[in-house]
C-alpha positions as CSV (number, residue, x, y, z in Angstrom):
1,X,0.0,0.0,0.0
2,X,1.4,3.4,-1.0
3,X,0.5,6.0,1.1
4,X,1.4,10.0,1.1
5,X,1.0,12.9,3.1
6,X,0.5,16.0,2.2
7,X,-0.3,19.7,3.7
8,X,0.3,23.0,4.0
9,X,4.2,23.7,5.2
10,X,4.6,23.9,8.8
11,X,0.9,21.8,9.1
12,X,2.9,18.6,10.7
13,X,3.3,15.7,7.6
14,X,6.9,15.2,8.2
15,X,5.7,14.3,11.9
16,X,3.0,12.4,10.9
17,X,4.5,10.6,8.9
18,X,7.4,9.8,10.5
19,X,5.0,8.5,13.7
20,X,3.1,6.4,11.3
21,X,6.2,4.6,9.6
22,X,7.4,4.0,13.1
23,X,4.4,2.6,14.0
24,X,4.2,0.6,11.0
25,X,7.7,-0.5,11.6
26,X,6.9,-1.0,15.6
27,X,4.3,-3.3,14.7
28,X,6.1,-5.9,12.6
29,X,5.2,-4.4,8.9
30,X,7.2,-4.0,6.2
31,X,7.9,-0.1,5.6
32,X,10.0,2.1,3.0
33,X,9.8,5.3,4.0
34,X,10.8,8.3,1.1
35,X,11.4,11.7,2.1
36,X,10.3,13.7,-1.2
37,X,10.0,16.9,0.4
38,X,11.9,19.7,-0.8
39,X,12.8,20.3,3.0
40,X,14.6,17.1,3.5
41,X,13.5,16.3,7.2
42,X,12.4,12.8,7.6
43,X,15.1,11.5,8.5
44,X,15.6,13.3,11.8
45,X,11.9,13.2,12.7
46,X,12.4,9.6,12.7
47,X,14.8,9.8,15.3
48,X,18.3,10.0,13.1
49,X,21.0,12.7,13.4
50,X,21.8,15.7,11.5
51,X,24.6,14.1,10.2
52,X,23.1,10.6,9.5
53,X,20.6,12.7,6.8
54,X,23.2,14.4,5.5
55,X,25.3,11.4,4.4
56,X,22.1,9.5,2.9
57,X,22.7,8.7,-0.4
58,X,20.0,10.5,-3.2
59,X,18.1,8.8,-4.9
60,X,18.6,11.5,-7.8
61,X,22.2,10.3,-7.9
62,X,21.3,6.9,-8.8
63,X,18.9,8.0,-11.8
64,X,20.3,6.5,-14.6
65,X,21.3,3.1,-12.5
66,X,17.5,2.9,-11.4
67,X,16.5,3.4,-14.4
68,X,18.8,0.4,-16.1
69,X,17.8,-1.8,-13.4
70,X,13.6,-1.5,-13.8
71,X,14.2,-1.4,-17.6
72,X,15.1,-5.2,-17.2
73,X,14.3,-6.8,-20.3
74,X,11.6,-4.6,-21.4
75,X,11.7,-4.7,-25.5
76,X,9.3,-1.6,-25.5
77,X,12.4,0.5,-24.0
78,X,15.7,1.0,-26.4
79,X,17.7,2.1,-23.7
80,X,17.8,3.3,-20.1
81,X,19.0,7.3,-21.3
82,X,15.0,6.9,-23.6
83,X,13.6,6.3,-19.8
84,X,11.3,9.1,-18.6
85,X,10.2,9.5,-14.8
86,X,7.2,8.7,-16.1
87,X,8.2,5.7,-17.6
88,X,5.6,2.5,-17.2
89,X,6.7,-0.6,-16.5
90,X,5.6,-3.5,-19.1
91,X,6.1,-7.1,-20.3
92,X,10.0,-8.0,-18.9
93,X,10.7,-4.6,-16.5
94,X,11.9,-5.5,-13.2
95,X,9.1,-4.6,-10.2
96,X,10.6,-3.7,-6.7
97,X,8.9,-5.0,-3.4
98,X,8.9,-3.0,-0.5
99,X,11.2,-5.5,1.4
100,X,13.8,-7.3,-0.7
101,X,17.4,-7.1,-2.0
102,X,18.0,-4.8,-4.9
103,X,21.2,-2.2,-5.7
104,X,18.5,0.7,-5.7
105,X,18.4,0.0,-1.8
106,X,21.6,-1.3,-1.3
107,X,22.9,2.4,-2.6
108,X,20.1,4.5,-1.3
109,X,18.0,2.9,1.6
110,X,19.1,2.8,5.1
111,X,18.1,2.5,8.6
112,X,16.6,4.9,10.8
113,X,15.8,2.8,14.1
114,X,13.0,0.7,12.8
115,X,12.5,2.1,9.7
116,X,13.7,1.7,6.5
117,X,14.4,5.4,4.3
118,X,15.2,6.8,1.1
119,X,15.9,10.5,0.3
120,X,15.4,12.4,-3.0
121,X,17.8,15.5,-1.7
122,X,18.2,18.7,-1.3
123,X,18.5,21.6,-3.9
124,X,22.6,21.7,-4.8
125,X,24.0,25.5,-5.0
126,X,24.0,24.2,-9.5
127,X,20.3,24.0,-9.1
128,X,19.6,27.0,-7.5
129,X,17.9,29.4,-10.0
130,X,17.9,26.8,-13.3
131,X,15.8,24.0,-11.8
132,X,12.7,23.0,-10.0
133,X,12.4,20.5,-7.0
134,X,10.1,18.1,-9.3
135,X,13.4,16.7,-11.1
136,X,14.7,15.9,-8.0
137,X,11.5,13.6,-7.1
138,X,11.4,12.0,-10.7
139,X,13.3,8.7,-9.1
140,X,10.3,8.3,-6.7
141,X,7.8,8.6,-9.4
142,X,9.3,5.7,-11.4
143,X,10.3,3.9,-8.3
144,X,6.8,3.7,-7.6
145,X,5.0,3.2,-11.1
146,X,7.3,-0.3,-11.0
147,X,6.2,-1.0,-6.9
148,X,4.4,-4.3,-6.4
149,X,3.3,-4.1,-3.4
150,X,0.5,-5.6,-1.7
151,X,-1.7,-5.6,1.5
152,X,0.6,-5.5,4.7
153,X,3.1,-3.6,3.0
154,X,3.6,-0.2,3.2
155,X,5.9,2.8,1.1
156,X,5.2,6.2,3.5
157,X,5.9,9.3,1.1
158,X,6.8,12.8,2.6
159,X,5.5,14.7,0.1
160,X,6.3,18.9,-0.9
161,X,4.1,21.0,1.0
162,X,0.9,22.8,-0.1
163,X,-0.5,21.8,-3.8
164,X,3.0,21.6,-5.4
165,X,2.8,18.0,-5.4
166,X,0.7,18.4,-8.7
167,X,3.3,19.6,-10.9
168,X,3.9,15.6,-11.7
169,X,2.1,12.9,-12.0
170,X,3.6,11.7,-8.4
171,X,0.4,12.5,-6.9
172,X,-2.0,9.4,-8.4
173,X,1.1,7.0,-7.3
174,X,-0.8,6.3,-4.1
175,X,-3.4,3.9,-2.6
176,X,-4.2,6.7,0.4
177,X,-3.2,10.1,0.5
178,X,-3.4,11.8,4.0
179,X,-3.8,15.7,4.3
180,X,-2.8,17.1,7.9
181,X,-4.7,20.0,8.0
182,X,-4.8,22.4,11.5
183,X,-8.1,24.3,12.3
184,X,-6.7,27.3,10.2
185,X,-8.4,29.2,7.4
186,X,-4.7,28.9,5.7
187,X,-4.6,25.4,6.3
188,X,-8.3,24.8,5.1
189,X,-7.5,26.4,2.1
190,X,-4.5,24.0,1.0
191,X,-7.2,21.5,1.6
192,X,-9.5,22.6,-0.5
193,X,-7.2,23.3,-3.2
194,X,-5.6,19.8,-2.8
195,X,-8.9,18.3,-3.1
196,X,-10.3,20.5,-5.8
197,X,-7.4,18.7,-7.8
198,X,-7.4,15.4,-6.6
199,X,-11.1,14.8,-7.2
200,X,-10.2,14.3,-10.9
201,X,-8.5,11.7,-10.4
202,X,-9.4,9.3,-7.7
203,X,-7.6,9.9,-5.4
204,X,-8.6,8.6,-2.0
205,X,-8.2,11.7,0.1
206,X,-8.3,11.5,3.8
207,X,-8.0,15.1,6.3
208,X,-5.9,13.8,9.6
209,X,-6.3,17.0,12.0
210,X,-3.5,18.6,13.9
211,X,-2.3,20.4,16.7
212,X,-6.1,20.3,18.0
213,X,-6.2,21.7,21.3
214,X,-10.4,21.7,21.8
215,X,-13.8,20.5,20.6
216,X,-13.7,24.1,18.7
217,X,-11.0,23.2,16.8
218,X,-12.5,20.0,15.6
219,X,-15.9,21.5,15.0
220,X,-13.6,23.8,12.7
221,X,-12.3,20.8,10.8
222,X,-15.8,19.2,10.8
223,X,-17.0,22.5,9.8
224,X,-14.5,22.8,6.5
225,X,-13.6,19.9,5.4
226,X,-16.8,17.7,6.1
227,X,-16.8,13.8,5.9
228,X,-12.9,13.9,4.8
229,X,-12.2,15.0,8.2
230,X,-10.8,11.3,9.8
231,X,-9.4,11.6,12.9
232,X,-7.7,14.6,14.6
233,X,-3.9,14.5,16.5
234,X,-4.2,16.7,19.4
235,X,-1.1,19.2,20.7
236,X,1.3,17.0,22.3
237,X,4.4,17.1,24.7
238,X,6.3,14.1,22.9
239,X,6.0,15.6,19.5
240,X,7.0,19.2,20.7
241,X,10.3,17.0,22.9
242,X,10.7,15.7,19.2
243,X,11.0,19.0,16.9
244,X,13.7,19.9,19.7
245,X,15.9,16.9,18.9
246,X,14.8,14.4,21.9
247,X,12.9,11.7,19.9
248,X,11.7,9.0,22.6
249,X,10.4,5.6,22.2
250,X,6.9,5.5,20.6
251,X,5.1,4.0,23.8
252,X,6.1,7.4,25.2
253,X,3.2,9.0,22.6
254,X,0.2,10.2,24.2
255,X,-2.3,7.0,24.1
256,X,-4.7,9.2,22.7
257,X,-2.4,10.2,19.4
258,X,-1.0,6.4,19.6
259,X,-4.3,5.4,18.5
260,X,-4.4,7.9,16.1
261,X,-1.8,5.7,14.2
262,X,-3.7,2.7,14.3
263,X,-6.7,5.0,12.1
264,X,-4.6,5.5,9.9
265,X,-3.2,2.4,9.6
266,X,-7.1,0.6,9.4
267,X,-7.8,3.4,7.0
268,X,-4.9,2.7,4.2
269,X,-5.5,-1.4,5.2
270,X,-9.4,-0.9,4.4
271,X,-8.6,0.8,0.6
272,X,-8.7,-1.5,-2.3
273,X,-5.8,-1.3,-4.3
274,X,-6.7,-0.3,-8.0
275,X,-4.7,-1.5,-10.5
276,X,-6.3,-0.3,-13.2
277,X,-6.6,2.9,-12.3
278,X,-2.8,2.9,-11.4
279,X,-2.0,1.8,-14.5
280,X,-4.3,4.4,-16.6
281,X,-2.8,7.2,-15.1
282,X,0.7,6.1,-15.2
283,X,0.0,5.7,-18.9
284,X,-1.8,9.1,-18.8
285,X,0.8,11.1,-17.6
286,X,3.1,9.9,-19.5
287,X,1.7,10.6,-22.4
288,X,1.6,14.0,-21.6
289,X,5.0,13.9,-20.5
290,X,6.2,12.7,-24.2
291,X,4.1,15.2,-26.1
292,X,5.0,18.0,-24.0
293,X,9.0,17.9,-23.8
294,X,10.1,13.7,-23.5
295,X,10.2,12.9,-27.5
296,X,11.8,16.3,-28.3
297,X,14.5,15.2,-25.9
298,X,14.7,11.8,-27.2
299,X,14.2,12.3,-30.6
300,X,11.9,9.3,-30.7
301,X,7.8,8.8,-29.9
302,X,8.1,7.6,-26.2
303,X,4.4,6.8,-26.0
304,X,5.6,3.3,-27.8
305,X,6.9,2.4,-24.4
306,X,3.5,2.2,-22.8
307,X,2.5,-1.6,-23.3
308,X,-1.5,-1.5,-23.0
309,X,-2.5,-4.9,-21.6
310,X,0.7,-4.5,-19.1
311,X,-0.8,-4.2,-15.2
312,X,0.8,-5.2,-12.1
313,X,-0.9,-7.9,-10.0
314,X,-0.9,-7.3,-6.2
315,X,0.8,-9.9,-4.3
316,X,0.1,-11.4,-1.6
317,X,2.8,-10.6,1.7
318,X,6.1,-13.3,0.9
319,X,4.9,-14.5,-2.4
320,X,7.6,-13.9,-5.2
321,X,7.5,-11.7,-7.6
322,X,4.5,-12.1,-10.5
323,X,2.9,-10.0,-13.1
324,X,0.5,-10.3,-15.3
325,X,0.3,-8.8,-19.3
């Protein structure tokens, strides 16, 4: 299950987030966590140091190796420098699990007490002023489109703040998308906005409240966001010991925002995955991709790499590998 969350900056997702893999992780679960925020902070909100962030490996470093390794034996694909972030898989591409032996992870995942984490990285002083953050989260986007993952599994996405995360396709690469919204008129607003764009697209959109102090603060949610309002995190002395660099053990959580994390985690378990509808849109959007800058690049019709009948087939937990075409 591929989950994201999403919010306005400063709204809590890293926090969230980094809870909920933790709890994941606490609870015996396989988890890959990907911090894909253009504020790299996962890391340390999962209890790691400074310098243990700094000296993760990029997964925007390892671009053209990922994409050599999930090209595989694809015959749709000429070569690995033709691959697009965008890029679907097909008949003969390699698939990742979230829990297996693969040089992606070997360069680029690594251990943050429980949890298992990738990075996409932060803007280099060369970027600053000739690129956007988006290129640097194109190695999530096609690490995803080739995920086979299935019930009981779980990839945790930090995602950029507010609606940014719609200038790729990146945002239909989930199962469950949670937005941490606080009982703000600011906040509300990145809400609606996210929602106003996700509707298009099915996206399964839950609102997790936070930094709730009273019952007028959840009347507020209840009040603006309406039945996608799912369960509220109120203001809590862990999480505040936390952002000053002191992260305890998770049975130190209040009980009340410990449960929290089990909602969340009944919430994503109780979504079907869609295949189909993962597969239309990673098809989709990379068609638009091609026609608006890809084949110019390449010099070749990139759409030909989409194989039609091609869809992943969700696993069951431990059960090799398998597709279907």
């Amino acid at each position: 299950m591929k989950v994201a969350f999403v919010g306005k900056g400063g709204s809590g997702k890293t926090t969230l987030a980094a809870l909920f893999a933790r709890h994941l992780a606490n609870t015996g679960r396989p988890v890959l966590a990907i911090d894909a925020d253009i504020n790299q902070h996962l890391a340390v909100a999962l209890g790691g140091s400074a310098s243990t962030a700094a000296e993760m490996t990029p997964l925007g470093e390892h671009l053209p190796a990922i994409k050599e390794y999930l090209r595989g034996s694809n015959p749709r694909i000429a070569s690995a420098a033709e691959m697009m972030k965008t890029t679907p898989p097909g008949a003969g591409s390699r698939l990742l699990r979230v829990a297996e032996e693969n040089p992606i992870y070997t360069a680029c995942v690594r251990e943050v007490g429980p949890v298992r984490i990738a990075v996409t990285g932060e803007f280099a002083p060369e970027d600053l002023g000739v690129a956007c953050y988006h290129s640097k989260v194109g190695a999530v986007e096609l690490m995803l489109n080739h995920m086979l993952d299935g019930p009981g599994e779980y990839v945790v996405v930090d995602m950029t703040a507010g609606a940014d995360s719609f200038a790729s396709g990146l945002f239909t690469r989930f199962d469950r998308t949670f937005l941490v919204c606080e009982p703000t008129v600011r906040s509300v607003g990145v809400y609606r906005q996210y929602a106003g764009y996700a509707r298009d697209y099915g996206v399964e959109l839950s609102v997790v409240g936070n930094k709730v102090e009273d019952s007028t603060d959840v009347e507020f949610l209840r009040e603006h966001v309406g039945e996608d309002l799912l369960t509220w995190v109120s203001r809590s002395g862990y999480v505040r010991r936390a952002e000053r660099g002191t992260v305890g053990p998770l049975d130190e959580l209040e009980a009340a925002n410990r449960a929290v994390l089990g909602q969340l985690a009944d919430s994503v378990d109780a979504t079907p995955q869609d295949w189909d509808r993962f597969a239309h849109w990673a098809q989709e959007f990379h068609r638009r991709n091609a026609a608006a800058w890809g084949n110019d690049r390449a010099g070749v019709d990139l759409t030909t790499q989409i194989d039609p009948a091609f869809r992943i087939s969700a696993p069951a937990v431990g059960v090799p590998t398998a597709v279907t075409a």
